[in-house]
N, CA, C and O atoms as a Maestro MAE file, in Angstrom:
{
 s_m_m2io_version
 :::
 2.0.0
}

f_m_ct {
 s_m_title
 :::
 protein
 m_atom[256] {
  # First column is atom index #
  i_m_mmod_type
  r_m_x_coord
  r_m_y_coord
  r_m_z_coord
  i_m_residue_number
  s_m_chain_name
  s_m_pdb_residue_name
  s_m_pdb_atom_name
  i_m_atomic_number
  :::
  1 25 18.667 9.922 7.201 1 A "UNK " " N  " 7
  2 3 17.891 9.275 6.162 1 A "UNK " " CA " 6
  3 2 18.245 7.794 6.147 1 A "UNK " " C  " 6
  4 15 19.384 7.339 6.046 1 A "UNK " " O  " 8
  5 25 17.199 7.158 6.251 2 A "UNK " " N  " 7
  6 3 17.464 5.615 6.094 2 A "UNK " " CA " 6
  7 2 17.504 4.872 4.987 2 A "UNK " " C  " 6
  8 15 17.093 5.551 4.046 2 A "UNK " " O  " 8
  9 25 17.900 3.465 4.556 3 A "UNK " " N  " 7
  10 3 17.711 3.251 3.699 3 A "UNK " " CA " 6
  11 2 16.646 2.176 3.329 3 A "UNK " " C  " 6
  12 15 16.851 1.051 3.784 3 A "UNK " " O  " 8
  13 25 15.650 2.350 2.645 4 A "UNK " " N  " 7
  14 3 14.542 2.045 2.046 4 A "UNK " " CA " 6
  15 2 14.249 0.643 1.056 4 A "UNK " " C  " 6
  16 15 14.753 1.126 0.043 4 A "UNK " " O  " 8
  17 25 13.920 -0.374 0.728 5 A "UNK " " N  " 7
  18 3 13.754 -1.760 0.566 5 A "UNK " " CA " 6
  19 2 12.605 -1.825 -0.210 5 A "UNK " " C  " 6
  20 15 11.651 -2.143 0.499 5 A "UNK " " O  " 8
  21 25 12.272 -1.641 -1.480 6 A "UNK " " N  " 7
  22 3 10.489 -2.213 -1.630 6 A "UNK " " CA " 6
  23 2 10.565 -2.775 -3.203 6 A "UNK " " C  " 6
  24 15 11.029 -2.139 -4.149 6 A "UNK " " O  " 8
  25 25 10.029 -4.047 -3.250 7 A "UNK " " N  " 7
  26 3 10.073 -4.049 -4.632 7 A "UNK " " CA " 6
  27 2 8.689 -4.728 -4.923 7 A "UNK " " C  " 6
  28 15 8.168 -5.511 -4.128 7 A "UNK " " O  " 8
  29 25 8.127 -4.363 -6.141 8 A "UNK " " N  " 7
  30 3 6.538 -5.086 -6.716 8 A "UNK " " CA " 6
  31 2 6.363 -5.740 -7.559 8 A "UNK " " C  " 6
  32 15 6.813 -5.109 -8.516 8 A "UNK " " O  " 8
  33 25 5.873 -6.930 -8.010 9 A "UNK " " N  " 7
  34 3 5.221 -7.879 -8.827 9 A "UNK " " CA " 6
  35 2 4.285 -7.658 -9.038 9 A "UNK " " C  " 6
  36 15 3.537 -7.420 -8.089 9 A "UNK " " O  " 8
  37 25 3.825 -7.610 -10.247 10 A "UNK " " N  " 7
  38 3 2.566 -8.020 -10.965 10 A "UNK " " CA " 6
  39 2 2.000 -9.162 -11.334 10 A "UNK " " C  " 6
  40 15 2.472 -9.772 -12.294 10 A "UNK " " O  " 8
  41 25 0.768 -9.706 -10.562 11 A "UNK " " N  " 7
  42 3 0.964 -11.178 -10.806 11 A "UNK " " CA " 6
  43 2 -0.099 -11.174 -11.974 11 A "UNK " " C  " 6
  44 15 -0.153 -12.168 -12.699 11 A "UNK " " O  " 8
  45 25 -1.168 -9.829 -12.251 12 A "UNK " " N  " 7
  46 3 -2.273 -10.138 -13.093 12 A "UNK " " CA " 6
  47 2 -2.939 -8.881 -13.161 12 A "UNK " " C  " 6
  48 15 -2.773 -8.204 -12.146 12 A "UNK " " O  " 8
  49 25 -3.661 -8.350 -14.070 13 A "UNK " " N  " 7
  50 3 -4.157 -7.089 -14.501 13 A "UNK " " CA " 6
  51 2 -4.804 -6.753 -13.094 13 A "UNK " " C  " 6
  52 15 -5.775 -7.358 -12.639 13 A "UNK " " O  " 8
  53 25 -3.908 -5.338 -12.235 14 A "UNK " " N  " 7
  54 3 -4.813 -5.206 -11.232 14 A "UNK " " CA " 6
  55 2 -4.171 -5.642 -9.825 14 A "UNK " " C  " 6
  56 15 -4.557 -5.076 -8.802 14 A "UNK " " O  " 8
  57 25 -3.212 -6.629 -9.772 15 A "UNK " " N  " 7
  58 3 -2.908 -7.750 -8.227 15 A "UNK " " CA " 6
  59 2 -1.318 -7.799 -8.759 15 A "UNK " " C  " 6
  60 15 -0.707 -8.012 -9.807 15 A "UNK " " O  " 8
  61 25 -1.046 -7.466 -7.362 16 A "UNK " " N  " 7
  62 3 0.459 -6.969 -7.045 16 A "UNK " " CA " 6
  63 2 0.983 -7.737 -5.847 16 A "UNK " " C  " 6
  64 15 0.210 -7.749 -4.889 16 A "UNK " " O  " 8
  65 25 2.303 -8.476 -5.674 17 A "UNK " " N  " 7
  66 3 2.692 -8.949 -4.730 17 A "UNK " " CA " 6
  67 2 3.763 -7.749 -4.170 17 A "UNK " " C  " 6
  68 15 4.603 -7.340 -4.972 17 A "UNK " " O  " 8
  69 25 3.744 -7.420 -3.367 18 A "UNK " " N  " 7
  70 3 4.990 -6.316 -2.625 18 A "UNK " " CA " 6
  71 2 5.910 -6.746 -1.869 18 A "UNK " " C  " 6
  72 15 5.604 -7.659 -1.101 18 A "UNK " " O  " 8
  73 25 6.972 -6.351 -1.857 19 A "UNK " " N  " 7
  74 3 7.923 -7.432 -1.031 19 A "UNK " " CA " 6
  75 2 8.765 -5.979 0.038 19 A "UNK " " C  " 6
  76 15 9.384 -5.114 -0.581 19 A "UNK " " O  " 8
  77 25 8.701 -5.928 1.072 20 A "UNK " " N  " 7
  78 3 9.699 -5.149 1.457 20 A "UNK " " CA " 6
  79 2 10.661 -5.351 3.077 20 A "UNK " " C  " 6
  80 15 10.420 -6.317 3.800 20 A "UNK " " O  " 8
  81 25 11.455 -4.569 3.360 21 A "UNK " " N  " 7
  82 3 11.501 -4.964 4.738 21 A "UNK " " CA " 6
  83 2 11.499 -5.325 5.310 21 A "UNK " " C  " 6
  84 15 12.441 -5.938 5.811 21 A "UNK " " O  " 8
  85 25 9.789 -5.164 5.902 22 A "UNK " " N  " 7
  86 3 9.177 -5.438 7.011 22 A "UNK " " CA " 6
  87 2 9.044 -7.294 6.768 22 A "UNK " " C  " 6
  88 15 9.392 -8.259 7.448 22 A "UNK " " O  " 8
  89 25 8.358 -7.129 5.437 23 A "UNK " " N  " 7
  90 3 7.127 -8.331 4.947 23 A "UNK " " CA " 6
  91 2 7.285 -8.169 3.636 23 A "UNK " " C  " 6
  92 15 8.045 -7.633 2.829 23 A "UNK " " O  " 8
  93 25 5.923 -9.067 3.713 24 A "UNK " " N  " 7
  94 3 5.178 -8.597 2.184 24 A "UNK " " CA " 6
  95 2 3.929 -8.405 2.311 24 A "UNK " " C  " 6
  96 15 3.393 -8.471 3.417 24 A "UNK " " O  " 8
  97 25 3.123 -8.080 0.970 25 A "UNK " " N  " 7
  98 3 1.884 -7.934 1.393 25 A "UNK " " CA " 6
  99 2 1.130 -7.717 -0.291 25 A "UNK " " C  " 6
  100 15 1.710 -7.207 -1.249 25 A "UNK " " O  " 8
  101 25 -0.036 -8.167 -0.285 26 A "UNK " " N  " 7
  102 3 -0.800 -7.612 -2.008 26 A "UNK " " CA " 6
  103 2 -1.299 -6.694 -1.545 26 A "UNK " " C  " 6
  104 15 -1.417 -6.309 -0.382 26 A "UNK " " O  " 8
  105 25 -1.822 -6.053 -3.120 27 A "UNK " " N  " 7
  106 3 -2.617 -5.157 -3.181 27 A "UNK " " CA " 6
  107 2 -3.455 -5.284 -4.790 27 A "UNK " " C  " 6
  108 15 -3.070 -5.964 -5.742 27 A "UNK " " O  " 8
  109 25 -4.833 -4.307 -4.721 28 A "UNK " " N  " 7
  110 3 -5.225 -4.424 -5.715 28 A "UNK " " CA " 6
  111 2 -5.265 -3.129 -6.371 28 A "UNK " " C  " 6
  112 15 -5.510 -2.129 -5.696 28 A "UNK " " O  " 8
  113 25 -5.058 -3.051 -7.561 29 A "UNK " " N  " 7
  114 3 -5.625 -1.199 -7.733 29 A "UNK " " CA " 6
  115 2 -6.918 -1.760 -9.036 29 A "UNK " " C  " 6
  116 15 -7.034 -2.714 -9.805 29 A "UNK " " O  " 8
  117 25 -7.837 -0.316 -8.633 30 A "UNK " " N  " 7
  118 3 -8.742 -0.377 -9.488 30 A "UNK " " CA " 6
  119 2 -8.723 0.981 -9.825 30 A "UNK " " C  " 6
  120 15 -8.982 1.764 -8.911 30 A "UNK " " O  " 8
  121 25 -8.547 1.301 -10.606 31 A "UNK " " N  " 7
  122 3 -8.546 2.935 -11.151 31 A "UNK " " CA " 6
  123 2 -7.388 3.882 -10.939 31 A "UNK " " C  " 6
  124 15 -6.347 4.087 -11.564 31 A "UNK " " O  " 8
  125 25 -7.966 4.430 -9.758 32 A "UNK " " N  " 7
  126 3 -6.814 5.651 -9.472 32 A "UNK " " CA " 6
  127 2 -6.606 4.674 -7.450 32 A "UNK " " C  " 6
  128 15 -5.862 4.921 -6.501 32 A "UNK " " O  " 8
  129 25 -7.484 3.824 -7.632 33 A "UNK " " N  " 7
  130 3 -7.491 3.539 -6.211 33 A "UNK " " CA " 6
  131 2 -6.505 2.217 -5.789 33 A "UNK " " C  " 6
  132 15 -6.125 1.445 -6.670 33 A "UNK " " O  " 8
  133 25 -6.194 2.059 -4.624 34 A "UNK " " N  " 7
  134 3 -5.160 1.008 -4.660 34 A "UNK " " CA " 6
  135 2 -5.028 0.316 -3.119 34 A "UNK " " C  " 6
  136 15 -4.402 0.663 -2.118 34 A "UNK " " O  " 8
  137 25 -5.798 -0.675 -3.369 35 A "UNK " " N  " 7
  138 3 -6.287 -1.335 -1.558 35 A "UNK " " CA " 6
  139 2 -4.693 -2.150 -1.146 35 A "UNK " " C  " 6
  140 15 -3.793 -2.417 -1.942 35 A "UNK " " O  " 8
  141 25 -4.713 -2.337 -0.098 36 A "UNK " " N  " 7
  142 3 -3.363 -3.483 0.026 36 A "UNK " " CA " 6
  143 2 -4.032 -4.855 1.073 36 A "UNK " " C  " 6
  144 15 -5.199 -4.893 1.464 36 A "UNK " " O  " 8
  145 25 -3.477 -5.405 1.232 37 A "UNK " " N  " 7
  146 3 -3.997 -6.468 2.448 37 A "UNK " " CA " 6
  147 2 -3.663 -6.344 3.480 37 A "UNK " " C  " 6
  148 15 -4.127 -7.236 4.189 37 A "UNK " " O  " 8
  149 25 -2.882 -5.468 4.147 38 A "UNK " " N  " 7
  150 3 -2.826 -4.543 5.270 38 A "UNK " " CA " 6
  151 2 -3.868 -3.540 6.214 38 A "UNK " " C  " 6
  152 15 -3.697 -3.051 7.331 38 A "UNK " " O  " 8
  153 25 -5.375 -3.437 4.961 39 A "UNK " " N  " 7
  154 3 -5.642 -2.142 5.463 39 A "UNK " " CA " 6
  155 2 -6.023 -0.972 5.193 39 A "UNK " " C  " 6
  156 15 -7.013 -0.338 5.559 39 A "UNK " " O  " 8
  157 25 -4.931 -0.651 4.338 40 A "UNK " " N  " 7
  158 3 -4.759 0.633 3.754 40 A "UNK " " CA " 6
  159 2 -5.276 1.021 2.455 40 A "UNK " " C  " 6
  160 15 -5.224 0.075 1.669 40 A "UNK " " O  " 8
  161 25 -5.838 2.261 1.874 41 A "UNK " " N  " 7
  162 3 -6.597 2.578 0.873 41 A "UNK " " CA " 6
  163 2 -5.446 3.869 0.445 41 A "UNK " " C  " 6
  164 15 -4.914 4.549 1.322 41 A "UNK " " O  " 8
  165 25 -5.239 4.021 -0.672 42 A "UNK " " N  " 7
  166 3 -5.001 5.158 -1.330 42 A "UNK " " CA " 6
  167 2 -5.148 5.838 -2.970 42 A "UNK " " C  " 6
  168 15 -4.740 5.456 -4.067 42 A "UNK " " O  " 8
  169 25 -5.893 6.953 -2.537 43 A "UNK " " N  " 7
  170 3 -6.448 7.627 -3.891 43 A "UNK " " CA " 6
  171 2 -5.821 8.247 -4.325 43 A "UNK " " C  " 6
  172 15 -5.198 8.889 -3.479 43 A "UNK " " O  " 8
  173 25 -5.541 8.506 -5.402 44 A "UNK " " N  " 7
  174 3 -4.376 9.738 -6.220 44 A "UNK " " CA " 6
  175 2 -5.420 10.491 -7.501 44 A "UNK " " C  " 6
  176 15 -6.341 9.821 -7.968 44 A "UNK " " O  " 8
  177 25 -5.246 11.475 -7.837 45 A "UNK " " N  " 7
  178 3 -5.292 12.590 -8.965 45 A "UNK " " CA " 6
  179 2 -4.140 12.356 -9.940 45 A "UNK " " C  " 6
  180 15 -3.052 12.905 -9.766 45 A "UNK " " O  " 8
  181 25 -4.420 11.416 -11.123 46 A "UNK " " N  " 7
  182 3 -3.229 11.627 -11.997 46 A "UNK " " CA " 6
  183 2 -2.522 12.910 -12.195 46 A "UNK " " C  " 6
  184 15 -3.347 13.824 -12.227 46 A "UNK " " O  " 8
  185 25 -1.185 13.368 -12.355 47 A "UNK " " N  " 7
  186 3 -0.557 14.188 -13.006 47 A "UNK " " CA " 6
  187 2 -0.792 15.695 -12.103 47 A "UNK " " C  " 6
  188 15 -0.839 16.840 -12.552 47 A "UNK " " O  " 8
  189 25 -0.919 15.210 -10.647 48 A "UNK " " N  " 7
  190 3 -1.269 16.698 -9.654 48 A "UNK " " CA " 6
  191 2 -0.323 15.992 -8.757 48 A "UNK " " C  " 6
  192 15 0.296 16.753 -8.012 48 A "UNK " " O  " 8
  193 25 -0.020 14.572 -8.625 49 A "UNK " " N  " 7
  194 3 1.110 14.540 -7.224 49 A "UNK " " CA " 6
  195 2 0.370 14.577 -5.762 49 A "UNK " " C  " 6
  196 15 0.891 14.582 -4.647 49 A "UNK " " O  " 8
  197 25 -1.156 14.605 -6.170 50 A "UNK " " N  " 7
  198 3 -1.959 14.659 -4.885 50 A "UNK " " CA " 6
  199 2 -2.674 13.320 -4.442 50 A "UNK " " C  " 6
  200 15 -3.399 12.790 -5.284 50 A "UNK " " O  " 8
  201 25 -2.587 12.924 -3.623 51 A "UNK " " N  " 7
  202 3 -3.307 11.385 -3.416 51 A "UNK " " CA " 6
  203 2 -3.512 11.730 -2.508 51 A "UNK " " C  " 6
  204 15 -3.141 12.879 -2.266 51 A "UNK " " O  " 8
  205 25 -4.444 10.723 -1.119 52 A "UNK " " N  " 7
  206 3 -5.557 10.946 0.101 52 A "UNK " " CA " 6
  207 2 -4.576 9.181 0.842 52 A "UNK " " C  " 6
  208 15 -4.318 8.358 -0.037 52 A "UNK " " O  " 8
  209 25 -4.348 8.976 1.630 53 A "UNK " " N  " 7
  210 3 -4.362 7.752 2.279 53 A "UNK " " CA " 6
  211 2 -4.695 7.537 3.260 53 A "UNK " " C  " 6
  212 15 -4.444 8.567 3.886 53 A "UNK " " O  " 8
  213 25 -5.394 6.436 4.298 54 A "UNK " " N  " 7
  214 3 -6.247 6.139 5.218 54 A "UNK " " CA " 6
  215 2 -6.140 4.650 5.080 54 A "UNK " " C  " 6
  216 15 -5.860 4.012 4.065 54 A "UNK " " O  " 8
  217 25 -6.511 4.054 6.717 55 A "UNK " " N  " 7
  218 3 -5.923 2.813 6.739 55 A "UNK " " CA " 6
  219 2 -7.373 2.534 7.619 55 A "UNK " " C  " 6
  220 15 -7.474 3.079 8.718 55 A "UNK " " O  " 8
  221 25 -8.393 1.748 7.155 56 A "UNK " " N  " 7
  222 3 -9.171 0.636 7.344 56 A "UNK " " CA " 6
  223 2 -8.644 -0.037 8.776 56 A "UNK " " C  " 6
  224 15 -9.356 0.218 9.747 56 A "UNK " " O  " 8
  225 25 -7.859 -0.594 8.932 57 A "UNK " " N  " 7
  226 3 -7.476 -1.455 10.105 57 A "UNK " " CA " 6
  227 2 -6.937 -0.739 11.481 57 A "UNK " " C  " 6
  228 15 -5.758 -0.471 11.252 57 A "UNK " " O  " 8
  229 25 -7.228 -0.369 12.624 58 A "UNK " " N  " 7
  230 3 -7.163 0.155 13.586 58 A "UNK " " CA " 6
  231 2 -5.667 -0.242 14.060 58 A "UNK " " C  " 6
  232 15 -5.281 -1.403 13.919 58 A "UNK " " O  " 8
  233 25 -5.105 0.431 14.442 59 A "UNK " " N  " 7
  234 3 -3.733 0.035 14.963 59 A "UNK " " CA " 6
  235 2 -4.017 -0.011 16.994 59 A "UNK " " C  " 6
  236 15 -4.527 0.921 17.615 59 A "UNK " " O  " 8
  237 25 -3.614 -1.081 17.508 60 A "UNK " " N  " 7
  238 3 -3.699 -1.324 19.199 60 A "UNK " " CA " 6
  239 2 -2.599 -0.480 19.694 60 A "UNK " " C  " 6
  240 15 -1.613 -0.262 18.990 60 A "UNK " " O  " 8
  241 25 -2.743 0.039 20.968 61 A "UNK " " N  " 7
  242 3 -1.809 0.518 21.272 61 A "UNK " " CA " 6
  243 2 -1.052 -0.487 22.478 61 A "UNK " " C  " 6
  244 15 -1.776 -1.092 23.269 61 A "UNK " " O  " 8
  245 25 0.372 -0.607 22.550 62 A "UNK " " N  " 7
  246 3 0.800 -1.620 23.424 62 A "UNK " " CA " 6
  247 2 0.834 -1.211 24.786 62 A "UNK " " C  " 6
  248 15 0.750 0.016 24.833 62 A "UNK " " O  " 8
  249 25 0.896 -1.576 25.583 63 A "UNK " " N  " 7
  250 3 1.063 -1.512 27.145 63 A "UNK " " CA " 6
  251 2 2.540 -1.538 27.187 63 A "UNK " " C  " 6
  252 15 3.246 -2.284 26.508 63 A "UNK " " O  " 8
  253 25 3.039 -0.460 28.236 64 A "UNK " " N  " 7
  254 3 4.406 -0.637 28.318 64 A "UNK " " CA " 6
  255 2 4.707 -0.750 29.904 64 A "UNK " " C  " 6
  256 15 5.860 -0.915 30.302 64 A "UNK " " O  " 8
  :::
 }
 m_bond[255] {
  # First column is bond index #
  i_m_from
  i_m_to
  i_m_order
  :::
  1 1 2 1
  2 2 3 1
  3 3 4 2
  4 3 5 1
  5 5 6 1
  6 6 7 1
  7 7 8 2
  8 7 9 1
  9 9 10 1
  10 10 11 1
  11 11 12 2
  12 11 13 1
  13 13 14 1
  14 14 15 1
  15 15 16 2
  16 15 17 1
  17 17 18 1
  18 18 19 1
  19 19 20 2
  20 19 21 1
  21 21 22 1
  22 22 23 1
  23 23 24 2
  24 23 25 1
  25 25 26 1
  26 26 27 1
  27 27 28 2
  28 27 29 1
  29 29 30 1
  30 30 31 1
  31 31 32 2
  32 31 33 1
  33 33 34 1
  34 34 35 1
  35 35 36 2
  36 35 37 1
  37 37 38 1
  38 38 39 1
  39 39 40 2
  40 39 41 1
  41 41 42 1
  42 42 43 1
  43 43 44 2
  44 43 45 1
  45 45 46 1
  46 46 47 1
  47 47 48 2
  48 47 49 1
  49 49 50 1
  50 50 51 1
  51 51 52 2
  52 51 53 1
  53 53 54 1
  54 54 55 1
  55 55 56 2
  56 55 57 1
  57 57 58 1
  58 58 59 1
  59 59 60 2
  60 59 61 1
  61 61 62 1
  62 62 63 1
  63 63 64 2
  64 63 65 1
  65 65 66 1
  66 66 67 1
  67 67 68 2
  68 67 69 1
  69 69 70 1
  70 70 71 1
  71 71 72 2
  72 71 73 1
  73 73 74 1
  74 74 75 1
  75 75 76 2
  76 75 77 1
  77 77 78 1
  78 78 79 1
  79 79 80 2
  80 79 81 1
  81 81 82 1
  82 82 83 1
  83 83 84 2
  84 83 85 1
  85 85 86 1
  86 86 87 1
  87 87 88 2
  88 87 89 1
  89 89 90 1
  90 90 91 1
  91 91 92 2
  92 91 93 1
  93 93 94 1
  94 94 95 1
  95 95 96 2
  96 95 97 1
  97 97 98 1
  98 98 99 1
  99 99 100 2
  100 99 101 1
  101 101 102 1
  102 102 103 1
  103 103 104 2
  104 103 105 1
  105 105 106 1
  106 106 107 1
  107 107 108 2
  108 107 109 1
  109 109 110 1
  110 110 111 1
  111 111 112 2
  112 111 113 1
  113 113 114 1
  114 114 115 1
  115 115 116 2
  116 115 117 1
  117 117 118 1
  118 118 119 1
  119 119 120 2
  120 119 121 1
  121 121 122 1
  122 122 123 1
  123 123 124 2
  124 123 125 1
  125 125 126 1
  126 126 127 1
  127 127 128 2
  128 127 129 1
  129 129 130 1
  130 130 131 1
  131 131 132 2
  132 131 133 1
  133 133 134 1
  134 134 135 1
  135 135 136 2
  136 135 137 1
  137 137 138 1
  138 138 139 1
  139 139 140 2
  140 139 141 1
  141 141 142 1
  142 142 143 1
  143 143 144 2
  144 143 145 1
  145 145 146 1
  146 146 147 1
  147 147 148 2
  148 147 149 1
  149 149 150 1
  150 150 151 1
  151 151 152 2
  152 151 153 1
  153 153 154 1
  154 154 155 1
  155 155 156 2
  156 155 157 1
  157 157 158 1
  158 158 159 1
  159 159 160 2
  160 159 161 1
  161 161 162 1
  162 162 163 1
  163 163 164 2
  164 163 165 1
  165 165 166 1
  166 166 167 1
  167 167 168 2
  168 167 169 1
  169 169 170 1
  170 170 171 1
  171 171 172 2
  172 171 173 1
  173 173 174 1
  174 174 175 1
  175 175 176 2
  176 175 177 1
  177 177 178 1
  178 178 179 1
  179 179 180 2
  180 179 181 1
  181 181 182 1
  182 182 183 1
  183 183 184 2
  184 183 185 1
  185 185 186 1
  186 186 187 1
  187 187 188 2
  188 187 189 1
  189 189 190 1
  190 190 191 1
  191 191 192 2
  192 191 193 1
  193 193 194 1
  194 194 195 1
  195 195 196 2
  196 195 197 1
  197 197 198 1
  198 198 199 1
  199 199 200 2
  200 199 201 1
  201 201 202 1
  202 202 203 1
  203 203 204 2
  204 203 205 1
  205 205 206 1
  206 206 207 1
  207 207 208 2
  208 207 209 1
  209 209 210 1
  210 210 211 1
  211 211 212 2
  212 211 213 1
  213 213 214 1
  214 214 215 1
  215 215 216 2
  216 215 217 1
  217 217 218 1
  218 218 219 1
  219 219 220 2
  220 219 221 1
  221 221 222 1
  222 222 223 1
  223 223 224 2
  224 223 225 1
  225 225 226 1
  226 226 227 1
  227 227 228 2
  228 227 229 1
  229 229 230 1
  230 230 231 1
  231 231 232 2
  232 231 233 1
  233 233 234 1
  234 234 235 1
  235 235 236 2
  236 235 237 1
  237 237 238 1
  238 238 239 1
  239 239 240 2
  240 239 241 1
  241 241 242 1
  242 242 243 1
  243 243 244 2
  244 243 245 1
  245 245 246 1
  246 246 247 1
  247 247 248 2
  248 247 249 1
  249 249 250 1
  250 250 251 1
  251 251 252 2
  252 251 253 1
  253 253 254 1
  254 254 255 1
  255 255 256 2
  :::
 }
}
């Protein structure tokens, strides 16, 4: 088990600065939904622990 780095800002109803690791990166949530500037989309079901995630941006594969 590794150890893990992430912390979030709120800069305004909705818009989040994320800081972790890697980088950083925003995101917006609107509802139950929560875009980032990476890419990535994720939906959740309040109070079921169930959410959907999928990433918009295609990942390349490298040549080795």
């Amino acid at each position: 088990m590794g150890l893990r780095f992430r912390k979030r800002v709120k800069l305004c109803k909705g818009v989040y600065l994320n800081f972790g690791k890697k980088g950083m990166s925003t995101s917006f949530k609107i509802g139950n939904t929560t875009i980032n500037s990476k890419g990535r989309i994720t939906t959740s079901i309040p109070g079921t622990g169930l959410s959907y995630v999928t990433n918009l941006k295609k990942k390349s594969k490298s040549k080795r």
